[in-house]
C-alpha positions in Angstrom: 61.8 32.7 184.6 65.4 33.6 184.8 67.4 34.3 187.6 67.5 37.5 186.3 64.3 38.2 187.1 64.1 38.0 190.3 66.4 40.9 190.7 64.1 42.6 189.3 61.5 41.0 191.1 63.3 42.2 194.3 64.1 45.6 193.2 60.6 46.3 192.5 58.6 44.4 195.1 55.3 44.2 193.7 53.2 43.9 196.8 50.3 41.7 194.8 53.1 39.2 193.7 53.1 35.6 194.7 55.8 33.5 193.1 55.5 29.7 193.6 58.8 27.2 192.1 57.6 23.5 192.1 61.1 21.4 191.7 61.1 17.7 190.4 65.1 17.7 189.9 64.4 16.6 186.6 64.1 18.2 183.0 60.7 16.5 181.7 60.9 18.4 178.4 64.5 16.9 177.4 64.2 13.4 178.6 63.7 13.7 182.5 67.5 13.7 182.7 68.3 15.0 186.6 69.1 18.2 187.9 71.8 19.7 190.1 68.6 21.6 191.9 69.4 18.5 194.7 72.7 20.5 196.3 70.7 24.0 195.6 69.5 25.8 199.0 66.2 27.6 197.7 65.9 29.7 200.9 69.2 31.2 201.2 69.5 31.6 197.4 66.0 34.0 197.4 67.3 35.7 200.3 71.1 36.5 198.1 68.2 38.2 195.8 66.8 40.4 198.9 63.5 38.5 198.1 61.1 38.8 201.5 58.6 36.2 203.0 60.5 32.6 201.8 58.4 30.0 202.4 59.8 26.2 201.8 58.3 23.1 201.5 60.3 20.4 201.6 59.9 16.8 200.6 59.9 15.7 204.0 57.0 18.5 205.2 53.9 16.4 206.5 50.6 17.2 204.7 49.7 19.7 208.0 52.7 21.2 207.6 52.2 21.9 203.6 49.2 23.2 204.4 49.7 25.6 206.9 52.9 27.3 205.2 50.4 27.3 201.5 48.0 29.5 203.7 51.3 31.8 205.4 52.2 31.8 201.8 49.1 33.0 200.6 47.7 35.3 203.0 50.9 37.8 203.5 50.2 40.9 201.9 53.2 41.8 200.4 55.9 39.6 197.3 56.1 36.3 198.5 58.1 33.2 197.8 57.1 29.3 198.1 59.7 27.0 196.6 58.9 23.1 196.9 60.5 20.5 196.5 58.0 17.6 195.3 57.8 14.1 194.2 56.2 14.4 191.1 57.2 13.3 188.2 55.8 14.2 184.1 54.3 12.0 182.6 55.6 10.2 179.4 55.2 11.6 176.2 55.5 10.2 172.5 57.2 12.0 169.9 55.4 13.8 167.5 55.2 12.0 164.6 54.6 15.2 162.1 57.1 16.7 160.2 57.7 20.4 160.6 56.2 21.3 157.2 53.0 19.6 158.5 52.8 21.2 161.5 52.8 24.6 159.7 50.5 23.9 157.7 48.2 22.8 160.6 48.8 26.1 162.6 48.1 28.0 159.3 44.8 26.2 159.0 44.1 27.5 162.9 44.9 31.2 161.9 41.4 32.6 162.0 
């Protein structure tokens, strides 16, 4: 998602909307190089979009405390927000070792 959207998202406040942004600071698809989502202030950054209900976790947040704003979270009854900031990291992954002819020909295969 864009940050586009959530313009929109704020513009049309879809009351059955929960929107939940799990941040590693890293981009696992292009090496796990870092991100600059460190310096980023999720909560005042939602609240520049007019988005309501911002609930953070933070990396620091004990297990009680995750727990309790996941059910504030999930039990408002109108758009929500939960960024968190977590610890996880994605797991290694080989290359693919097909060239892109093969793989098209594989997905043909698959068409029916």
């Amino acid at each position: 998602m864009g940050l586009g959207s959530l313009s929109t998202i704020s513009y049309f406040r879809p009351s059955n909307l929960k929107i939940l942004i799990l941040d590693n600071g890293e981009y696992a698809t292009t090496g796990h190089q870092a991100t600059t989502s460190g310096t980023l202030n999720y909560p005042a950054l939602l609240d520049g979009f007019g988005l309501p209900n911002i609930v953070p976790i933070l990396r620091n947040d004990s297990i009680e405390n995750v727990r309790d704003k996941i059910q504030i979270w999930l039990h408002t009854s109108e758009l929500s927000v939960l960024p968190a900031l977590v610890n996880a990291k994605a797991p290694s992954l080989s290359n693919i070792t097909l060239h892109p002819e093969e793989i098209a020909a594989l997905q043909r295969t698959y068409k029916d």
